[in-house]
C-alpha positions as CSV (number, residue, x, y, z in Angstrom):
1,X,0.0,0.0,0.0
2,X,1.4,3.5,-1.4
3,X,0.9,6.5,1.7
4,X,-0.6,9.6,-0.1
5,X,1.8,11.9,-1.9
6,X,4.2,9.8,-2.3
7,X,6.4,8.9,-5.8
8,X,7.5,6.0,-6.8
9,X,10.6,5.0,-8.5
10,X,13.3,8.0,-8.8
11,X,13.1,11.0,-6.8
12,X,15.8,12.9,-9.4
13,X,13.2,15.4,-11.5
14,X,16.2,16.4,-13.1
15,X,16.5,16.4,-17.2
16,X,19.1,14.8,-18.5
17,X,21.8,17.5,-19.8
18,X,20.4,19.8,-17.1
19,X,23.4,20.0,-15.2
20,X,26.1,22.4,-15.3
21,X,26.9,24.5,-18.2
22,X,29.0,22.6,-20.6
23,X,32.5,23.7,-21.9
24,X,30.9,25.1,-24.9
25,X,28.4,27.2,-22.8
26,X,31.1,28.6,-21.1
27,X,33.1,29.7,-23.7
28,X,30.3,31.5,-25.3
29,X,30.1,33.2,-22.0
30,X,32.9,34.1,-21.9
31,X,33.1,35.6,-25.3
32,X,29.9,37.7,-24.9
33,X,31.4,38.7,-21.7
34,X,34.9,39.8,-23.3
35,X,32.4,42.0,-25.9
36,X,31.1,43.5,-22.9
37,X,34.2,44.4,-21.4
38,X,35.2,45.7,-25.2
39,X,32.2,48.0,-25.4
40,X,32.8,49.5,-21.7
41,X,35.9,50.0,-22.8
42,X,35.5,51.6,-25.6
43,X,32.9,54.2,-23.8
44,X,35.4,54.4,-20.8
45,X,37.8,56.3,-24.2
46,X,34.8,57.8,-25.8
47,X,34.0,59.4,-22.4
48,X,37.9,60.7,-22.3
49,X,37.3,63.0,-25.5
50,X,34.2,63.9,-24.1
51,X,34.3,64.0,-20.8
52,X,36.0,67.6,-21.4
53,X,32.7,69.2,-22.8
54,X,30.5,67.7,-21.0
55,X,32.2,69.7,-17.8
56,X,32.0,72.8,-20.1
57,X,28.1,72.5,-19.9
58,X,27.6,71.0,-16.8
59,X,30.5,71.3,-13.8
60,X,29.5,68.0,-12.6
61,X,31.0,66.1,-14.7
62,X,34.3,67.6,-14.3
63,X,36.0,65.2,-11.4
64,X,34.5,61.8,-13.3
65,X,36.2,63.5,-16.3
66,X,40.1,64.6,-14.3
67,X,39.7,61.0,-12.7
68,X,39.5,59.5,-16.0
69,X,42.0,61.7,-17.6
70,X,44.6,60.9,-14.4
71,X,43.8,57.0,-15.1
72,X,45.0,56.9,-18.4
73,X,47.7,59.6,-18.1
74,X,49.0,57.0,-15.2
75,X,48.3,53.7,-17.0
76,X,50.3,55.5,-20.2
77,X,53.3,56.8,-18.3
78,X,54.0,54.0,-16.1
79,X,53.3,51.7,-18.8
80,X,51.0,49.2,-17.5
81,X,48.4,47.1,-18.5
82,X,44.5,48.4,-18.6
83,X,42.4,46.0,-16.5
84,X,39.8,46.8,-18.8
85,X,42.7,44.9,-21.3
86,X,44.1,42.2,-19.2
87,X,40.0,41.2,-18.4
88,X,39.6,41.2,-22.2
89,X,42.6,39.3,-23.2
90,X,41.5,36.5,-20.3
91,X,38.1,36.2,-21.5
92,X,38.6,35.9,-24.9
93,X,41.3,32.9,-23.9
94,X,39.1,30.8,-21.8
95,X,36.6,31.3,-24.9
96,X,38.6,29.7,-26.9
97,X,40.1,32.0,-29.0
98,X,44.0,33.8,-28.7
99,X,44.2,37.0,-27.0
100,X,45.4,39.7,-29.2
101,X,48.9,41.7,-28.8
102,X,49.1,44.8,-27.6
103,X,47.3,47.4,-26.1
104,X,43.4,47.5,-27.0
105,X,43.7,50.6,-28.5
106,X,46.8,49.5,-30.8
107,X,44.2,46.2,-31.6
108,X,41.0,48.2,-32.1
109,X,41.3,51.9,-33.3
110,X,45.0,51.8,-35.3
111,X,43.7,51.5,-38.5
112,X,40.8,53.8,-37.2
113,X,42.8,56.7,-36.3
114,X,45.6,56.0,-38.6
């Protein structure tokens, strides 16, 4: 005799392939995540040219603009690595793919702005 409520047979409701992400899962991930990180990047430099005249109109945004501005002046002259970069260059390894050379901007906007 079966008490009430009670299931019989398995008690895993679990799907098969329901478990964890699978290595290609996670290397899409991670890719969309290192496009992320490109795009905020690439608004962290298009805030840099802006950031100027946008204080001009509105003081506010003058110390998010000299803190920006004294970011990349340091990051230049003591030559280091961007996180922004180094995050990129790791996500778009453990999706699979080789991390470029060089700095994002030398990747990205050379043939841009040259």
């Amino acid at each position: 005799v079966r008490a009430e409520g009670t299931v019989t047979g398995s008690t895993s409701f679990r799907r098969a392939g329901s478990g964890p992400p699978g290595p290609m899962i996670r290397s899409m991930l991670a890719l969309v995540a290192a496009s992320v990180v490109m795009v905020v990047h690439l608004a962290f430099l298009a805030y840099l040219v802006v950031g100027g005249f946008l204080a001009l109109r509105r003081f506010a945004f003058i110390w998010p603009s000299l803190a920006a501005t004294a970011w990349s002046v340091w990051i230049t002259l003591a030559d280091r690595d961007c996180p922004l970069t180094t995050l990129e260059k790791f996500l778009l390894e453990a999706g699979g793919r080789t991390p470029y050379e060089g700095s994002f901007i030398a990747y990205y906007l050379n043939d841009v702005l040259y």
